[in-house]
Backbone as CSV, one residue per row, in Angstrom:
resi,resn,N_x,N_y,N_z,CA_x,CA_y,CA_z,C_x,C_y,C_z
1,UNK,41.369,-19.055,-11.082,41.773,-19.061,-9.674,41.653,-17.648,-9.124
2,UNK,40.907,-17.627,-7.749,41.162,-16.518,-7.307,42.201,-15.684,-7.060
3,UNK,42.321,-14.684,-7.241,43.618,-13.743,-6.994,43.447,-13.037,-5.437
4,UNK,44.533,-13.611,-4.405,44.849,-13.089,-3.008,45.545,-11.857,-3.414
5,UNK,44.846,-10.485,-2.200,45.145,-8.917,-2.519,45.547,-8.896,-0.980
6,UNK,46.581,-8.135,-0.658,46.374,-7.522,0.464,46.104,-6.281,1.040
7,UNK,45.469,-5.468,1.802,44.372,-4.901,2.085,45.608,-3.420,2.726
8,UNK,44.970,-2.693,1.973,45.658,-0.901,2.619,44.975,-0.642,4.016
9,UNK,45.823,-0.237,5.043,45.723,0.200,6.393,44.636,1.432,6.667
10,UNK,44.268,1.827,5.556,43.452,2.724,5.140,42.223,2.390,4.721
11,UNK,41.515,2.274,5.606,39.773,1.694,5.141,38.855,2.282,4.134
12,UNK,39.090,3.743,4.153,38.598,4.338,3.017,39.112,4.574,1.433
13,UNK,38.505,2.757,1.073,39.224,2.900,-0.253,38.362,3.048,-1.593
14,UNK,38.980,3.629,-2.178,38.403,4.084,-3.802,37.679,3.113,-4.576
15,UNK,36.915,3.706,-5.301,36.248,2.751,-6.419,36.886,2.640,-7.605
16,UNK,37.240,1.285,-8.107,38.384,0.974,-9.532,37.005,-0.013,-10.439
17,UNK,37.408,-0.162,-11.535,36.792,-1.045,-12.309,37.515,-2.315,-12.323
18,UNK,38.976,-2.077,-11.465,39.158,-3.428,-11.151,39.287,-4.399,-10.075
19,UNK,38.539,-5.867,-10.193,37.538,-6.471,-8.764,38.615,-6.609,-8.024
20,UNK,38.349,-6.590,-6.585,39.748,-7.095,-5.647,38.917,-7.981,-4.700
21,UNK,39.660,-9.033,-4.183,38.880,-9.968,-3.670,39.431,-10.467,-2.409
22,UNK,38.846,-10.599,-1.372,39.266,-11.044,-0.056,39.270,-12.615,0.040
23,UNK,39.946,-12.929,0.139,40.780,-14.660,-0.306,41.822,-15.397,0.709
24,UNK,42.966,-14.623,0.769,43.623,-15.501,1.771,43.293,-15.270,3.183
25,UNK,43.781,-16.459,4.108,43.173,-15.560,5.507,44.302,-14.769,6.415
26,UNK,45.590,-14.223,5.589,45.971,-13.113,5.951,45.385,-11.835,5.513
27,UNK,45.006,-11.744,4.364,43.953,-10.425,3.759,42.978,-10.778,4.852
28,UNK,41.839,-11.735,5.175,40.720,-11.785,5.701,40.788,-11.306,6.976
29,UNK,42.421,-11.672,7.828,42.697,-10.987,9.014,43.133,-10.020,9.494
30,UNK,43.861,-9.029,8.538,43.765,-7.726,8.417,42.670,-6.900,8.014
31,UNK,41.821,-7.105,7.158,40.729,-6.555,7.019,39.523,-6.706,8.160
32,UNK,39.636,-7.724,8.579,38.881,-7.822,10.413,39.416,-6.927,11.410
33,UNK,40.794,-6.667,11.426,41.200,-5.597,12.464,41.159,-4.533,11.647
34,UNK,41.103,-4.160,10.994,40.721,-2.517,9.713,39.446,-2.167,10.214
35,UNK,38.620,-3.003,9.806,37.214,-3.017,10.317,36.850,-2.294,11.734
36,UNK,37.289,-3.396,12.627,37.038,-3.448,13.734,37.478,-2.090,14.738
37,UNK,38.770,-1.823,14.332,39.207,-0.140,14.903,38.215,1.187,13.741
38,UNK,37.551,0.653,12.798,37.276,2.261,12.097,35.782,1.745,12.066
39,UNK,35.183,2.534,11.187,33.376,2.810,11.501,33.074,1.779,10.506
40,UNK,34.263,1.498,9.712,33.770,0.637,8.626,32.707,-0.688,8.904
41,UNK,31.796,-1.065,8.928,30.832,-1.835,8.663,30.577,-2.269,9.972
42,UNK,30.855,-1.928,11.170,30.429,-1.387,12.701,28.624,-1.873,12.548
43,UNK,28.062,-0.982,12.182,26.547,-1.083,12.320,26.220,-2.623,11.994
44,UNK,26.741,-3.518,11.061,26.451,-4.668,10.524,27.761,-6.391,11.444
45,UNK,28.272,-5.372,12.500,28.812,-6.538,13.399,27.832,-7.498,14.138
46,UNK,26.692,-7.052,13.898,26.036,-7.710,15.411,24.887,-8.344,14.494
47,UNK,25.027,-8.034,13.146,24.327,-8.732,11.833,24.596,-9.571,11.603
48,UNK,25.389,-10.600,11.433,26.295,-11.570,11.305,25.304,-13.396,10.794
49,UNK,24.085,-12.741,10.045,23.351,-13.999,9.872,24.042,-15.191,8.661
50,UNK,24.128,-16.397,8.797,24.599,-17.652,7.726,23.787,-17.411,6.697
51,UNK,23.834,-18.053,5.567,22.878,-18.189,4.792,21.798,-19.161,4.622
52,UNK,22.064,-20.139,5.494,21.145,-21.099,5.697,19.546,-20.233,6.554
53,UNK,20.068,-19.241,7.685,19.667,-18.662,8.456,18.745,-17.720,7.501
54,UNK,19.567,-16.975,6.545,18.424,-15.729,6.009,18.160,-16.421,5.039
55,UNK,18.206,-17.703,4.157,17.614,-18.087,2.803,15.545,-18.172,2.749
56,UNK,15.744,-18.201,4.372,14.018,-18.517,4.430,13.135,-16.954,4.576
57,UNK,14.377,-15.789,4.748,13.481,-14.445,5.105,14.298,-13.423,4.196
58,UNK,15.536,-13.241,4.209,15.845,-12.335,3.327,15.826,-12.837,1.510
59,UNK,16.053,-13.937,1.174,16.217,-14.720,0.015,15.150,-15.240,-0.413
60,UNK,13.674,-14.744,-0.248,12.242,-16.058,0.050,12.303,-16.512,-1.746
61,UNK,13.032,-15.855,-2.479,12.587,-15.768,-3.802,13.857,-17.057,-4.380
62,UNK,14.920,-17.404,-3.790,16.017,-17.821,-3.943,15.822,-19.477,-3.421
63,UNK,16.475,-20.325,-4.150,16.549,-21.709,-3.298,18.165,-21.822,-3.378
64,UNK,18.344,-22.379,-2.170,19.386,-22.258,-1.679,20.047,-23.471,-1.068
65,UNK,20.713,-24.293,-1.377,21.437,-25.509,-0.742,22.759,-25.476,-0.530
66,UNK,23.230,-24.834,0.670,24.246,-24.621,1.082,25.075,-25.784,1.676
67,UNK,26.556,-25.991,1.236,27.057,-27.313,1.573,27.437,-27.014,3.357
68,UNK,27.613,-28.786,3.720,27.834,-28.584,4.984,29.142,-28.844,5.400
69,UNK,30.251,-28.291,4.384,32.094,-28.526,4.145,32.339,-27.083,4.212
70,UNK,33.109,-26.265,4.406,33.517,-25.357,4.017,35.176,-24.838,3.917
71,UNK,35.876,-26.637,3.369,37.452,-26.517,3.366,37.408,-25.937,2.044
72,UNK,36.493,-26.625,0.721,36.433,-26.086,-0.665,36.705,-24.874,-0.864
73,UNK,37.341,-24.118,-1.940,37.215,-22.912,-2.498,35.955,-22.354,-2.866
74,UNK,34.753,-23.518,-3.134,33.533,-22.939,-3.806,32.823,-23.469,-2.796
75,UNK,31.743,-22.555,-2.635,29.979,-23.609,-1.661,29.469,-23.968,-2.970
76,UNK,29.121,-25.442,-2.435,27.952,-25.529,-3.137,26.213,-25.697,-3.213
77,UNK,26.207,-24.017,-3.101,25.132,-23.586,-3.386,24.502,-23.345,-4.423
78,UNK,23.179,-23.632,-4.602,22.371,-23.440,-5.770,21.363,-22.308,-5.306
79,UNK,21.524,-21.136,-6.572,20.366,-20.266,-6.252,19.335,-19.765,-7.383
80,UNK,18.476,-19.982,-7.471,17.505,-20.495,-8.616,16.198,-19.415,-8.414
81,UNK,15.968,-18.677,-9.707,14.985,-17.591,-9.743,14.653,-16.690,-11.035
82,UNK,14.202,-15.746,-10.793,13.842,-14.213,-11.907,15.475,-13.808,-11.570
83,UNK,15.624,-13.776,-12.777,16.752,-12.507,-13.157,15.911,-10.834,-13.163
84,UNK,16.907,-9.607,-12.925,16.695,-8.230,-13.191,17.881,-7.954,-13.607
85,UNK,18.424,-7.256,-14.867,19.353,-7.165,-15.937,19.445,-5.476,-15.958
86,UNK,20.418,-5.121,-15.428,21.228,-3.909,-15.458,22.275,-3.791,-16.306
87,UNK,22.521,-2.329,-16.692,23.913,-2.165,-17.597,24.899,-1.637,-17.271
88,UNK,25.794,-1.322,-17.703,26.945,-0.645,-17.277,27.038,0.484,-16.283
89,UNK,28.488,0.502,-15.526,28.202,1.732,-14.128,27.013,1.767,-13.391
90,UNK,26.693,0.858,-12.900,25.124,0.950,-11.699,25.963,1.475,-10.617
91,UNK,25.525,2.679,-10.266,26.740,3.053,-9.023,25.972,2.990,-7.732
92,UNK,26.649,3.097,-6.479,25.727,2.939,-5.162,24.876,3.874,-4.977
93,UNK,25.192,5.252,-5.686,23.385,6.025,-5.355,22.507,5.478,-6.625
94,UNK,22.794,4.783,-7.069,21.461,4.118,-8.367,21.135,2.658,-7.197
95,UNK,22.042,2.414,-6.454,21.300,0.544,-5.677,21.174,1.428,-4.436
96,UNK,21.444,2.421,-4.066,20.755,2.585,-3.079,21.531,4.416,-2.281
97,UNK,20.411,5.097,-3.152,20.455,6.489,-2.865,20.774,7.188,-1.487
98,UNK,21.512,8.308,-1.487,22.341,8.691,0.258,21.048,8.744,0.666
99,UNK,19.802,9.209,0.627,18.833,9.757,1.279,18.534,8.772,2.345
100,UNK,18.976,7.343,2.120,18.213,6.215,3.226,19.226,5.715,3.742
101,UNK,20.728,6.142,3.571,21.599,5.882,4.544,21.582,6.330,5.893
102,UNK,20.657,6.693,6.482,20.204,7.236,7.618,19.819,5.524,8.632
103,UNK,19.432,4.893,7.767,18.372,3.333,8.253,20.149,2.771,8.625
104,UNK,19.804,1.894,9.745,20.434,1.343,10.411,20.030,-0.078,10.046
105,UNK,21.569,-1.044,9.522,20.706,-2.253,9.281,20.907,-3.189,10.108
106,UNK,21.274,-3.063,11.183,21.564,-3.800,12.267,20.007,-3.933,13.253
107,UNK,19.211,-2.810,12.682,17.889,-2.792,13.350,16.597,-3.174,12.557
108,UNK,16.255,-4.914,12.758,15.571,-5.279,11.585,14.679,-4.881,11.065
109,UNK,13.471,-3.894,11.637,12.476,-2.940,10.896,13.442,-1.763,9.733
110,UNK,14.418,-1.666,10.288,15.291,-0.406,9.323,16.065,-1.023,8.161
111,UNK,16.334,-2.857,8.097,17.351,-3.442,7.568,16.077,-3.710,6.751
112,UNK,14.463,-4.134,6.791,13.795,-4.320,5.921,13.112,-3.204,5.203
113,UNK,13.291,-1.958,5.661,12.864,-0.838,4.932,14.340,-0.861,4.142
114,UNK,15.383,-0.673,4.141,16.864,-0.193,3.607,16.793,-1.333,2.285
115,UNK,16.231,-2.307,2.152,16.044,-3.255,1.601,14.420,-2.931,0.021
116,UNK,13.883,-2.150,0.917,12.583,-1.534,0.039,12.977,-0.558,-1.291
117,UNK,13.794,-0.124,-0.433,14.724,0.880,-1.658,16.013,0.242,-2.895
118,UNK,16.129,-0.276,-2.710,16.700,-1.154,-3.819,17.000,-0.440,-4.862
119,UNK,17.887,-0.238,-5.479,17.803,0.032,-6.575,16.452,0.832,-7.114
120,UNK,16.336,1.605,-6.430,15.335,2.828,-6.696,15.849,4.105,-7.557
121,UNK,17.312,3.938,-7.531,17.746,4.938,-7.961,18.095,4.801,-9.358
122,UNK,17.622,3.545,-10.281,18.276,3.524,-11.161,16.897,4.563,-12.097
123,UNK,17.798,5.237,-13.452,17.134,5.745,-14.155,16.044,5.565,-14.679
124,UNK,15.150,6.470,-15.336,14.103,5.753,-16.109,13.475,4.959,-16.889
125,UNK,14.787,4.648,-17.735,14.694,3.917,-18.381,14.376,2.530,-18.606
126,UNK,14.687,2.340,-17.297,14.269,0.946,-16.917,13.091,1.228,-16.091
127,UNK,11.679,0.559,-17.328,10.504,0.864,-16.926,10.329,-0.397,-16.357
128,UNK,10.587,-1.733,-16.209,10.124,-2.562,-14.927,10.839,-2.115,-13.731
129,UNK,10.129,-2.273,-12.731,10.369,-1.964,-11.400,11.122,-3.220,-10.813
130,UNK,11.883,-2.880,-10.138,12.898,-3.582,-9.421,11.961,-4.084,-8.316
131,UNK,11.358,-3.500,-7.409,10.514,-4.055,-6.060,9.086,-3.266,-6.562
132,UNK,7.855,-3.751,-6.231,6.368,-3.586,-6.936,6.268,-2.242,-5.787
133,UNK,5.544,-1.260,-5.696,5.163,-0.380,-5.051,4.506,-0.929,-3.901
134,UNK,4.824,-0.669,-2.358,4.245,-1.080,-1.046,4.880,-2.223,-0.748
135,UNK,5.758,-3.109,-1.684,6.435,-4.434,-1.034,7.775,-3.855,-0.735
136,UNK,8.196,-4.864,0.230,9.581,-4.650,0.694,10.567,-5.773,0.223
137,UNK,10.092,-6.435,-0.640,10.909,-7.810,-1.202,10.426,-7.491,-2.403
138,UNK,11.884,-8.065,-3.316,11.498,-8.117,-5.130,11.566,-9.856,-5.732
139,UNK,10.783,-9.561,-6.747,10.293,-10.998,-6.685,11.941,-11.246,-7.476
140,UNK,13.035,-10.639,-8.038,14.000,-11.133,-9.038,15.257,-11.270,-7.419
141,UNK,15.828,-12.330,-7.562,16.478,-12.991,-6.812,17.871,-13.107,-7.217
142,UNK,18.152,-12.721,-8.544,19.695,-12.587,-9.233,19.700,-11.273,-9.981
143,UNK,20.825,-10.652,-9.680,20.988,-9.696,-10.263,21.928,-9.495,-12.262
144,UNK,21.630,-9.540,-12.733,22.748,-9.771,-14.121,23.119,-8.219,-14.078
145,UNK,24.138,-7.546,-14.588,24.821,-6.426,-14.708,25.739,-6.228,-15.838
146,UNK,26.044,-5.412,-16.024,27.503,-5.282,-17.035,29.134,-5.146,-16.053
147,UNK,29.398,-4.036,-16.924,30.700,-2.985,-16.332,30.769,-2.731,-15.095
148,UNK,31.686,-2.772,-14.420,32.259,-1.695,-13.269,30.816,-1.515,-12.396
149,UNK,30.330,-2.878,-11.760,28.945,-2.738,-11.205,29.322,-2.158,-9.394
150,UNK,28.180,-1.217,-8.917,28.949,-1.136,-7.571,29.836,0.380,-7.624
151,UNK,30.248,0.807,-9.075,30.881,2.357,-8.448,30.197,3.467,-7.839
152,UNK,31.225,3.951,-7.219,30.725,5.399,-6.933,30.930,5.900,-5.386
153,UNK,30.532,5.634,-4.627,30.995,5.861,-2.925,31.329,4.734,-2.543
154,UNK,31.817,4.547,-1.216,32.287,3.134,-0.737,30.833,2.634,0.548
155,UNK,29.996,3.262,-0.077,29.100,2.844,0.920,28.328,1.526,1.218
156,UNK,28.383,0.759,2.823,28.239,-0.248,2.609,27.007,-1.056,2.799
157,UNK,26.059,-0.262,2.384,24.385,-0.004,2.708,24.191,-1.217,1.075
158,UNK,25.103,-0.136,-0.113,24.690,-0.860,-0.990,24.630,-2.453,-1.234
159,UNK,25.264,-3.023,-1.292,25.112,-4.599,-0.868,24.188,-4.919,0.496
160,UNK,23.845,-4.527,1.498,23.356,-5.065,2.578,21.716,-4.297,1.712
161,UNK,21.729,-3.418,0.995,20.429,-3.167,0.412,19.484,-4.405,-0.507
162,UNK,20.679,-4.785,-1.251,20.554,-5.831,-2.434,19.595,-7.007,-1.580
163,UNK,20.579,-7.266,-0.820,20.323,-8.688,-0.017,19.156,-8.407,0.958
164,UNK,18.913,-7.340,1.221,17.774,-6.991,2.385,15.892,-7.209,1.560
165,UNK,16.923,-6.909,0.290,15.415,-6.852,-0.866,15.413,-8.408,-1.225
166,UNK,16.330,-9.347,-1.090,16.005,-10.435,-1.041,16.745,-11.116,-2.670
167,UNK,18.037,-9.874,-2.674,18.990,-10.622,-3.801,19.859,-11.744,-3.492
168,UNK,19.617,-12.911,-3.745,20.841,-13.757,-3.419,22.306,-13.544,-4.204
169,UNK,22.344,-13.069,-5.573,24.027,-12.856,-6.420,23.642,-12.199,-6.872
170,UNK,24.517,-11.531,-7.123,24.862,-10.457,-8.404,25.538,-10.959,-9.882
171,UNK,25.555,-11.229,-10.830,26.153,-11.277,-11.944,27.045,-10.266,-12.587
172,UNK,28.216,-10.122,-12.702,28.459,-8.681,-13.483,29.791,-9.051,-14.118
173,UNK,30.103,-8.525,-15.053,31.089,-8.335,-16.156,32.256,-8.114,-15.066
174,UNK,32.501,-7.084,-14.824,33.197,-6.563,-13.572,32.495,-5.765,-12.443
175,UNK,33.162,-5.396,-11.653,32.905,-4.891,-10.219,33.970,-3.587,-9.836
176,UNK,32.653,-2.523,-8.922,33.934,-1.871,-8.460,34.321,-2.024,-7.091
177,UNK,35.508,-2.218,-7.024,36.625,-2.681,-5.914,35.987,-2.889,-4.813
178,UNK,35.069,-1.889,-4.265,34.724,-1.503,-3.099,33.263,-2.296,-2.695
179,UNK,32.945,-2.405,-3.822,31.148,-3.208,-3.725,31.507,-4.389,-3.168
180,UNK,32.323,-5.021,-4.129,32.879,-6.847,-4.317,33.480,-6.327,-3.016
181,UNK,34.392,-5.963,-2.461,34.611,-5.908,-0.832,33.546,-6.171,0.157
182,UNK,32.895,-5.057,-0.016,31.342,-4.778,1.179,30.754,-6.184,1.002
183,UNK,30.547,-6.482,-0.419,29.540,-7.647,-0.584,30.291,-9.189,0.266
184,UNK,31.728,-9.182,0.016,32.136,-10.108,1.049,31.793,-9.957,2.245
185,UNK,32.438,-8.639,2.726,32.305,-8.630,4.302,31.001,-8.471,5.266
186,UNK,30.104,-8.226,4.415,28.800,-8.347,4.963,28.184,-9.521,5.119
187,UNK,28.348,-10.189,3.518,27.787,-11.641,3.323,26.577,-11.377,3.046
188,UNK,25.985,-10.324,2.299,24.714,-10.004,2.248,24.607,-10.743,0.689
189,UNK,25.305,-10.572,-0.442,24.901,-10.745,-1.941,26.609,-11.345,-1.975
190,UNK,26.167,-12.359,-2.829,27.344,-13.508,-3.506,27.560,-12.252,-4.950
191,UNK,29.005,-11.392,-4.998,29.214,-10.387,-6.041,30.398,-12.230,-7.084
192,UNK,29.158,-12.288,-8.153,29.988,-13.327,-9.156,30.338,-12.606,-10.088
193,UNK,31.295,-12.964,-11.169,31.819,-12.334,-12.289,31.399,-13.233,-13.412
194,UNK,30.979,-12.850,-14.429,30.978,-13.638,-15.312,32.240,-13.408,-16.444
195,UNK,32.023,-14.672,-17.149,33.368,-14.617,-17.981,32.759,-14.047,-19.703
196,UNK,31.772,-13.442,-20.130,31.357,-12.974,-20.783,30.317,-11.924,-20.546
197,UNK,29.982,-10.798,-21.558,28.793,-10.398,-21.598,27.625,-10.549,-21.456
198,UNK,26.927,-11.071,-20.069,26.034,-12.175,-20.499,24.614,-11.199,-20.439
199,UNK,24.644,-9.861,-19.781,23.376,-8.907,-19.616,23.392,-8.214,-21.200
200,UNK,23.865,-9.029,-22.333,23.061,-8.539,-23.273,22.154,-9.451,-24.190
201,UNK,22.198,-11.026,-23.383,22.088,-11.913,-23.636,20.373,-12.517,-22.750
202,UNK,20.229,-12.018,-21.659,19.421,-11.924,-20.810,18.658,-11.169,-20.649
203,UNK,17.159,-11.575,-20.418,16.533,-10.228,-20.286,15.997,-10.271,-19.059
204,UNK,15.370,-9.336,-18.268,14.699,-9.097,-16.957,13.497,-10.025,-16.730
205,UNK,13.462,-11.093,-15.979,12.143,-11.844,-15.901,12.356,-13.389,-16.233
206,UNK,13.933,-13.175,-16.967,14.272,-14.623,-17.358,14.339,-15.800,-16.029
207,UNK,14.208,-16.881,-16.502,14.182,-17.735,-14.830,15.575,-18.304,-15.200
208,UNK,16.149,-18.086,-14.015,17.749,-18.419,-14.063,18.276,-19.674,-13.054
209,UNK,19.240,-20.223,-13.346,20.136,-20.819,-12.013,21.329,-20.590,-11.786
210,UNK,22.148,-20.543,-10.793,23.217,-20.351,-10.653,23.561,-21.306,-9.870
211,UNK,25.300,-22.088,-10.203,25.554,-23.625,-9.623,26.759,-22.858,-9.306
212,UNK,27.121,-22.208,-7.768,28.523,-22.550,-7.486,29.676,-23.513,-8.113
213,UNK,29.205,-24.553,-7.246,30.040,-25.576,-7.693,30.845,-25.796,-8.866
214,UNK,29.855,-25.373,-10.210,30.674,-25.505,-11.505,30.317,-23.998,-11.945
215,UNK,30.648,-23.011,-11.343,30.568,-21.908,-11.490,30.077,-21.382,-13.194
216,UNK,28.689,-22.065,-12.849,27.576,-21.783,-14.031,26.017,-21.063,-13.956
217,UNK,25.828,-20.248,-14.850,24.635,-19.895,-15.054,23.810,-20.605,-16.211
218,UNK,23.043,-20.921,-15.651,21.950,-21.344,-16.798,21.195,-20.769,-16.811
219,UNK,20.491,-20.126,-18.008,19.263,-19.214,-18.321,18.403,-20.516,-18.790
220,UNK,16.827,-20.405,-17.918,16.279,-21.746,-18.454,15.145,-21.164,-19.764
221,UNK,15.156,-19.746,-19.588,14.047,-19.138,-20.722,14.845,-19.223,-21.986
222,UNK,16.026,-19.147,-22.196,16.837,-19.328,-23.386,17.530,-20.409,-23.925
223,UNK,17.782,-21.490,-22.560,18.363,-22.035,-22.950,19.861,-22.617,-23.384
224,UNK,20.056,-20.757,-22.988,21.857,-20.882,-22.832,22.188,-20.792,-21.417
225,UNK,23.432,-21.740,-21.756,24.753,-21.478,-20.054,25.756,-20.656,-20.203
226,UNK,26.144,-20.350,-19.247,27.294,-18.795,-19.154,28.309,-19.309,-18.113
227,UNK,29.491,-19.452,-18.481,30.791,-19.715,-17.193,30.794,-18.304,-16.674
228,UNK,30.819,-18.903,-15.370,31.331,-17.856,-14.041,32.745,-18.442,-13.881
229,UNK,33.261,-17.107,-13.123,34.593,-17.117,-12.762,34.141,-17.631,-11.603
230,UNK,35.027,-18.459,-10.736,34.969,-18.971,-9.371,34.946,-17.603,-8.603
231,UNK,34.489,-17.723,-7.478,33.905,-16.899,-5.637,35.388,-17.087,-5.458
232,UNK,36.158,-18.275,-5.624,37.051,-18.275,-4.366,37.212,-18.641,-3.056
233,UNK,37.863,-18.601,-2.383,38.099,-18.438,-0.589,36.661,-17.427,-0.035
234,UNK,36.331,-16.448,-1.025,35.487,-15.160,-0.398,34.206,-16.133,-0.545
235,UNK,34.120,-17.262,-0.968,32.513,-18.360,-0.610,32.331,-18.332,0.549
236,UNK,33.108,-18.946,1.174,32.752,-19.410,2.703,32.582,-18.103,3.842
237,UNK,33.233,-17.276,3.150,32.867,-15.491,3.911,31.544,-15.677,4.087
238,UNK,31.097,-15.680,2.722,30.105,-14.828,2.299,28.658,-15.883,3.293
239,UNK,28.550,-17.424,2.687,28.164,-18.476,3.542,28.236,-18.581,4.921
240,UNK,29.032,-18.090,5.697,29.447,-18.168,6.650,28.028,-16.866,7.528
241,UNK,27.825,-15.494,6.729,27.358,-14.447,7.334,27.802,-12.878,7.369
242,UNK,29.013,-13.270,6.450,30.291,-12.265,6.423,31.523,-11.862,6.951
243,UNK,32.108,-11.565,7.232,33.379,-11.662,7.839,33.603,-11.572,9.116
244,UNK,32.759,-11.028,9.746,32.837,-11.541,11.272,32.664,-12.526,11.553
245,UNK,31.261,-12.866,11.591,30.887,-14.218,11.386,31.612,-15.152,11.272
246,UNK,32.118,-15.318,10.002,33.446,-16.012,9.916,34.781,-15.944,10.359
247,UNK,35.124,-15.018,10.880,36.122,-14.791,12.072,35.854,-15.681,13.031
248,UNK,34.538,-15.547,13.867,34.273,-16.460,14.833,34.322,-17.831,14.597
249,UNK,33.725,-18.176,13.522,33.046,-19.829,12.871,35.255,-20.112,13.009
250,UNK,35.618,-19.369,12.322,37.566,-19.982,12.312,38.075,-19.811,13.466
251,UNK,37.296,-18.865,14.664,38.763,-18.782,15.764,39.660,-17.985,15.571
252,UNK,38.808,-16.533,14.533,39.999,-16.055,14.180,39.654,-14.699,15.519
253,UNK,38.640,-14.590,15.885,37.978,-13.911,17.011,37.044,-14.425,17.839
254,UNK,37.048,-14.485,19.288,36.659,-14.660,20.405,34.973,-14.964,19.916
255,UNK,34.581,-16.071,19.848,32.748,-15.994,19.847,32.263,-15.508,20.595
256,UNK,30.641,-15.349,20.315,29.957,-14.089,21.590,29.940,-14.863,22.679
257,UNK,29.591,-16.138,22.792,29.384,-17.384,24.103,30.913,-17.238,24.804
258,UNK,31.902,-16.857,24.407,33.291,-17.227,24.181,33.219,-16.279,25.952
């Protein structure tokens, strides 16, 4: 079961290795007015796309069947693709270096370049490339991870990067605080947890699925399944477009027609 947090008056919050999750819709409605008075995720208000909406341009690599209920704790969505398998501490200048926090992603030529960079920053070691040289989309559509995925600044480029390159989830052991936040309130990348180690189990290229619903991964190159911890309440955020978005879709703020 998801665990309801409620949210410090203070928008600029730290990176922990442990996940905090936006769940009830008193957290969801304080963190909308947090938002909304500070710079926090400002550039990405007027972003506010469903996922039905970006599964055909930001996700082309992802299939996506988004339910048409959203009282459930879980969507049930299916997102089906190439895995890319990261390890421990991927921090936001490894998914997406200060140098291109300059790109505005509210401006879609800048939200599909901000998206090119991807995880450019990760080390050498990882000699497959995350996005092919000259494309702006990567053909791997799920992310697998370890540890504390997401530390390092609270910047909220990194998730709207993921998803701009055309990540539908993330996989990770844990999360830091601040990613699994952004990644709700944007609605750019579904941040899942798994209930095991599963990026040592997986390799980069594997063809994967991921079933909301019974909060499962199946690796179809191996053969094995992996329990996910449930999304939670933060599904229908995320489905919705992100937290504005979903402010409006509830009535919890004035629609633009309004």
């Amino acid at each position: 079961m998801a665990v309801s947090v409620s949210l410090s008056q203070n928008p600029s919050f730290t990176s922990t290795r442990r996940t905090s999750y936006l769940t009830s819709p008193a957290s969801i409605s304080q963190f909308i007015k947090i938002s909304s008075s500070s710079n926090l995720l400002k550039p990405l208000m007027n972003r506010t796309l469903s996922l039905t909406q970006r599964s055909a341009s930001v996700f082309p690599r992802a299939t996506a069947s988004p339910s048409s209920s959203t009282s459930s704790a879980t969507s049930s969505t299916t997102f089906h693709g190439l895995c890319y398998v990261v390890r421990d501490n991927i921090d936001t200048d490894q998914i997406i270096p200060a140098e291109y926090l300059t790109l505005v992603p509210s401006k879609s030529d800048e939200y599909e370049k901000l998206g090119s960079y991807a995880l450019i920053g990760l080390p050498s070691s990882y000699t497959t490339r995350f996005i092919e040289p000259n494309e702006t989309k990567t053909k791997y559509s799920i992310v697998i991870a370890g540890d504390n995925f997401g530390c390092g600044s609270s910047r909220e480029h990194a998730p709207v990067a993921l998803g701009a390159s055309g990540v539908a989830a993330v996989v990770a052991e844990s999360y830091a605080r601040i990613f699994f936040r952004n990644s709700v309130a944007t609605g750019e990348v579904y941040p899942l947890e798994s209930e095991g180690r599963i990026c040592d189990e997986c390799k980069t290229g594997d063809v994967v699925t991921i079933e909301l619903d019974d909060s499962l991964l199946i690796n179809h190159t191996t053969g094995k399944e992996y329990k996910l911890k449930p999304i939670g309440d933060a599904g229908p955020v995320i489905e919705a477009g992100g937290i504005f978005a979903y402010a409006r879709k509830t009535g919890m703020i004035p629609s633009r027609s309004a």
